[in-house]
C-alpha positions in Angstrom: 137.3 108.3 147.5 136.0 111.8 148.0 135.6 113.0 151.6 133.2 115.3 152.3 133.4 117.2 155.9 130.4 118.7 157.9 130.7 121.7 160.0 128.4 123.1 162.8 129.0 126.2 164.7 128.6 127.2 168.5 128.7 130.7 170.0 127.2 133.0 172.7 124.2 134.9 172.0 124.6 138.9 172.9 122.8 137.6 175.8 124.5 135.6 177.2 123.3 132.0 176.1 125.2 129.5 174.5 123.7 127.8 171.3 125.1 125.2 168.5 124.1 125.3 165.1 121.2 122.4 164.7 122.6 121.7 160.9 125.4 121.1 159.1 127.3 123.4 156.8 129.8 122.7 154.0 133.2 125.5 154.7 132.3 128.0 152.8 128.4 128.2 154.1 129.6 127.9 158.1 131.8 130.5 157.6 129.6 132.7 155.9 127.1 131.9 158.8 129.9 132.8 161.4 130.3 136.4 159.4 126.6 137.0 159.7 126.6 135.6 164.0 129.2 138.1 164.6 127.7 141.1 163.0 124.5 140.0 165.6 126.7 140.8 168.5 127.1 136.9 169.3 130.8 136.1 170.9 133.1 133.0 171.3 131.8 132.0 167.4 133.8 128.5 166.6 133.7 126.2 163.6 133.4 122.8 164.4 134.1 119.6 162.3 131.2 117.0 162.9 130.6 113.7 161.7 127.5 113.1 158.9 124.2 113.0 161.9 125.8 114.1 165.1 124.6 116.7 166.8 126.8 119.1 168.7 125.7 120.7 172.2 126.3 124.5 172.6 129.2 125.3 175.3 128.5 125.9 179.4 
């Protein structure tokens, strides 16, 4: 049986506000997506495993 995992992502905005990525990303595409928040000045950028539906809540 073939797996397949679900990432989202949660960071801090250069501002100052927390956020969480509102879909989910195969490896390759959340890291990619991590890459391009970073260059944006966003901090504290983390990779999450998530189950198929759930939503994550941004940190704070």
């Amino acid at each position: 049986m073939i797996t397949m995992k679900v990432y989202g992502l949660t960071w801090t905005d250069a501002d100052g506000t927390a956020q969480a990525s509102g879909v989910g990303y195969e490896m390759p595409s959340a890291k990619d997506r991590k890459k391009r928040l970073g260059g944006g000045g966003s901090t504290d950028i983390e990779i999450v495993e998530v189950k198929l539906g759930e939503r994550i809540e941004p940190k704070g």
